[in-house]
N, C-alpha and C positions, 0 to 999 in steps of 0.2 A: 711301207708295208704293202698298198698298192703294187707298187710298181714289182715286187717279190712276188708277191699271188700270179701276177699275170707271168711272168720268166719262169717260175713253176710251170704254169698250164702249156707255155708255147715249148718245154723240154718235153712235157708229159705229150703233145701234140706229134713233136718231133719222134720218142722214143714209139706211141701207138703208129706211125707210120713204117716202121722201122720192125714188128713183133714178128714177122715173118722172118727173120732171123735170129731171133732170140728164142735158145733156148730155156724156159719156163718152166721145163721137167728135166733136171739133172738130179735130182737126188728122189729116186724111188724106192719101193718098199718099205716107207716107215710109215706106222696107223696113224692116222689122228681122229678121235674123235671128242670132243670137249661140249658140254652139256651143259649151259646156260639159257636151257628152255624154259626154268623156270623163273616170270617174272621177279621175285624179289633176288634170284641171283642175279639176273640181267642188270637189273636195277644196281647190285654193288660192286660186279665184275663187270659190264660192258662198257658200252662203246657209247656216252648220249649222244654226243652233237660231234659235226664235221671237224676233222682234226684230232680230234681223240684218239686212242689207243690203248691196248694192254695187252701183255706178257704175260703166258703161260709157260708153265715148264713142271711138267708132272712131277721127274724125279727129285729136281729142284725145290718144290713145294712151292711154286711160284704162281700166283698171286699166294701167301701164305695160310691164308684160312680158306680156299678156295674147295669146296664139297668134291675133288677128284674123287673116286670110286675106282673099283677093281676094272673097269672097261674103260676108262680116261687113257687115252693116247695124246701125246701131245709132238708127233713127228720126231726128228732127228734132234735139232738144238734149240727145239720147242716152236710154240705161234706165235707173229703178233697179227692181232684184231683189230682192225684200223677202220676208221670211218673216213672213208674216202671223198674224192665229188660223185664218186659211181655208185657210192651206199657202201655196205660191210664188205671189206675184203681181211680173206685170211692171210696171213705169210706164214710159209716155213723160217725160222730163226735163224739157222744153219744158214751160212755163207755157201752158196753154189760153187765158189772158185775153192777156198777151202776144205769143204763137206766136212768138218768135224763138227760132234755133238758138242763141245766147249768154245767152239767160235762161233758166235752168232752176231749176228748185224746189231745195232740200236737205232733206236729215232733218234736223231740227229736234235739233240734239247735249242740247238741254236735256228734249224729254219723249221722243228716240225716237222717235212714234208718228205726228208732223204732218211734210208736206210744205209749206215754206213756200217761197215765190217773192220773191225780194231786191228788185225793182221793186215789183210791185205789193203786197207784203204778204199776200196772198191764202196761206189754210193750208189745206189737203188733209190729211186722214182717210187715211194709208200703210194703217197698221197692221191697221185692219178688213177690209183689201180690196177696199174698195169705190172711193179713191179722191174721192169726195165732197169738197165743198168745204166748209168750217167756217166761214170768215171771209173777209172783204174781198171785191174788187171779181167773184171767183169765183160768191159766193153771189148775187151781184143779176144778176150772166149769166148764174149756174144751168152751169158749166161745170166739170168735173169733170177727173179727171187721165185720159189714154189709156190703157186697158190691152191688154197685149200676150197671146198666147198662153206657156204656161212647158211642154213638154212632157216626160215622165219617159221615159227610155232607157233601160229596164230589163238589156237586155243589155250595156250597158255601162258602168251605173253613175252617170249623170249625168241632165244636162237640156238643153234647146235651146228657148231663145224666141225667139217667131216670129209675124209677122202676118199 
């Protein structure tokens, strides 16, 4: 497991020396804004400890009791919320190489740490925060995952990301 955490960090190393070619912003014009500022949401939709994560998808009703409201955006093929080694990072869901609202990446249940996309096979670097792309058809378009803003509500406990 060791020796996995650390081949993570020196990919995640390789892909941040690398972000000067990766484009980060392929898929524009979709809102997001998702509203978890309030502590006891935080508390059953977020993100507690390193490694973690969660899926939203407005139209989808995903997380399913999740308080969306008439101003909830949740991008193209929706978020995921990840806690990174950098702190909260958001992703757009949507596959850059793909860009449809019905192909979205998942966290990879076997390392945790890749974003892979069911079509095209293409794996994304979650975990470093960067996003970056590892493998398949991502790396030869040089197209990375969207990241969102993740912003900290101090007065009340939570977070709100937002584009």
């Amino acid at each position: 497991m060791a020796l996995k955490k650390i081949l993570i960090c020196v990919i995640a190393l390789i892909s941040l020396s690398a972000c000067e070619n990766i484009d980060n912003r392929s898929l524009k014009g979709f809102r997001v804004d998702i509203n978890l500022r309030m502590k006891s949401v935080w508390d059953t939709y977020g993100c507690p400890g390193m490694g973690t994560w969660q899926y939203f998808n407005y139209p989808k009703r995903i997380p399913s009791n999740f308080p969306y409201s008439a101003t909830s955006y949740t991008g193209l093929g929706g978020v995921i919320l990840f806690y990174t080694t950098s702190g909260l990072v958001a992703y757009e869901a949507a596959c850059p190489v793909e860009q449809k609202a019905d192909i979205y990446v998942h966290i990879d249940p076997d390392s945790r740490y890749e974003a892979v996309c069911p079509k095209c096979r293409s794996h994304y670097d979650a975990f470093g925060g960067t996003g970056s792309p590892l493998s398949g058809e991502a790396v030869t378009r040089k197209v990375g995952l969207n990241r969102y803003s993740v912003y900290a509500d101090n007065s009340l406990g939570g977070y709100q990301i937002l584009n």
